[in-house]
C-alpha positions in Angstrom: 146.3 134.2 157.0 143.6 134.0 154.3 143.4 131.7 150.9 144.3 134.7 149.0 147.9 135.1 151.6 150.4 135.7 149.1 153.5 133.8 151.0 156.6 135.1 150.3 159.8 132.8 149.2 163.5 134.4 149.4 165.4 132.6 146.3 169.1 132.0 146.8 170.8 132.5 143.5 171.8 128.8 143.7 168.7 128.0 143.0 169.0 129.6 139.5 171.3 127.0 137.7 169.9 127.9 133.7 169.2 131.6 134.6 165.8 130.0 135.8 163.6 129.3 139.1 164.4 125.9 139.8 162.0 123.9 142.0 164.8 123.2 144.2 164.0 127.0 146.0 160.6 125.0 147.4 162.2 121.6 148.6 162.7 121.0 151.7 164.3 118.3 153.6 162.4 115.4 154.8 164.1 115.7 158.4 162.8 119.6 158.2 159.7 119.4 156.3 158.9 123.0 157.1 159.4 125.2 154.5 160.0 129.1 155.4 158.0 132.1 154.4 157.1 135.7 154.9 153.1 136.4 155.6 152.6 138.7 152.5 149.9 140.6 154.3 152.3 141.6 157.0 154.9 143.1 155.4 155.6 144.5 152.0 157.8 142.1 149.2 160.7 144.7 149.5 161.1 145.0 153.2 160.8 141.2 153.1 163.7 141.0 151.1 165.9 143.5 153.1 165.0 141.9 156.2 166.1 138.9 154.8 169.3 140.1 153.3 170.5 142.7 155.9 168.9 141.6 159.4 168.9 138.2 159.0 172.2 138.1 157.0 171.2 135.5 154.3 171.9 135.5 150.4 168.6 135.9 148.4 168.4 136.3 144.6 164.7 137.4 144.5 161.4 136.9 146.1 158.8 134.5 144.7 155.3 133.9 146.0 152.4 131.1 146.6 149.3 131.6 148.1 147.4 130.2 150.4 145.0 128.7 148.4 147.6 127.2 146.2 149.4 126.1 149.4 146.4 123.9 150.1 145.2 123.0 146.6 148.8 121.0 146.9 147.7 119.2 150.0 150.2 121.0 152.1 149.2 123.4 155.1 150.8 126.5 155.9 150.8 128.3 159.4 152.5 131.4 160.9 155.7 130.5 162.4 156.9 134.2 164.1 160.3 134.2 166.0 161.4 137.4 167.6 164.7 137.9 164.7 161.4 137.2 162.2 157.7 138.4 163.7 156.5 137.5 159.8 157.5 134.2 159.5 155.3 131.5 158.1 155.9 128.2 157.2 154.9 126.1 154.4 154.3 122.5 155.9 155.0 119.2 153.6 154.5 116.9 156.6 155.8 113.2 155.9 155.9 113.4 152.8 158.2 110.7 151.0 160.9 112.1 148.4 159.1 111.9 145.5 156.1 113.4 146.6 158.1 116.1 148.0 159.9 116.7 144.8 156.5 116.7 142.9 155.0 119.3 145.6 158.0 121.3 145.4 157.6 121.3 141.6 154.1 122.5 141.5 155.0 125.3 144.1 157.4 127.1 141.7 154.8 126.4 139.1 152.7 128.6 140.8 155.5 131.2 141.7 156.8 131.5 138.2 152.9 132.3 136.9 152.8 135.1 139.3 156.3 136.3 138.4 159.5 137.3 140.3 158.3 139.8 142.9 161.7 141.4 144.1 163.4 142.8 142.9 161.7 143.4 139.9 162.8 142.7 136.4 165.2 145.2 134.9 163.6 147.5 132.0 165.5 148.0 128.9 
């Protein structure tokens, strides 16, 4: 992965409580501060988002993405993370991070994915 690694972020439609991203899609757990990912340069948005919805079997609203470089200008690392249900994996690390700094980061994260823009599926045209 490279700075410019778009990392791609399956939104569950929970996380969508005013019809809008809600930071909560980028929080993660302090007992799991690994946050999960597809590697953008691996495999395209859309087959992210079928994989995610019809091999892994999970409920996803959209896809969102952070880079790289954004990763790290928050401080936080990322790394691939592949598993043989998921060779793209990657994972967006918070390490310890106590809750409000977690909250913050997660925060600035969909910052960063709502300036790019939903990425799948895309907005519908009127």
């Amino acid at each position: 992965m490279v700075p410019k690694t778009v990392l791609l972020r399956q939104a569950h439609p929970r996380f969508f409580p005013k019809g809008e991203l809600s930071s909560q899609a980028f929080l993660v757990p302090k007992e799991d501060p690994n946050l999960s990912t597809y590697n953008g340069d691996d495999i395209t948005v859309a087959d992210a988002f079928v994989h995610y919805r019809d091999v892994l079997h999970l409920t996803a609203h959209s896809t969102w993405g952070i880079s790289c470089s954004e990763v790290t200008a928050e401080n936080l690392s990322s790394a691939p993370d592949p598993s043989e249900d998921n060779p793209h994996h990657c994972i967006i690390q918070f390490g310890n991070l106590e809750m409000k700094a977690l909250r913050i980061a997660a925060k600035k994260l969909r910052e960063y994915a709502v300036i790019r823009g939903c990425l799948y599926p895309p907005p519908p045209t009127d």
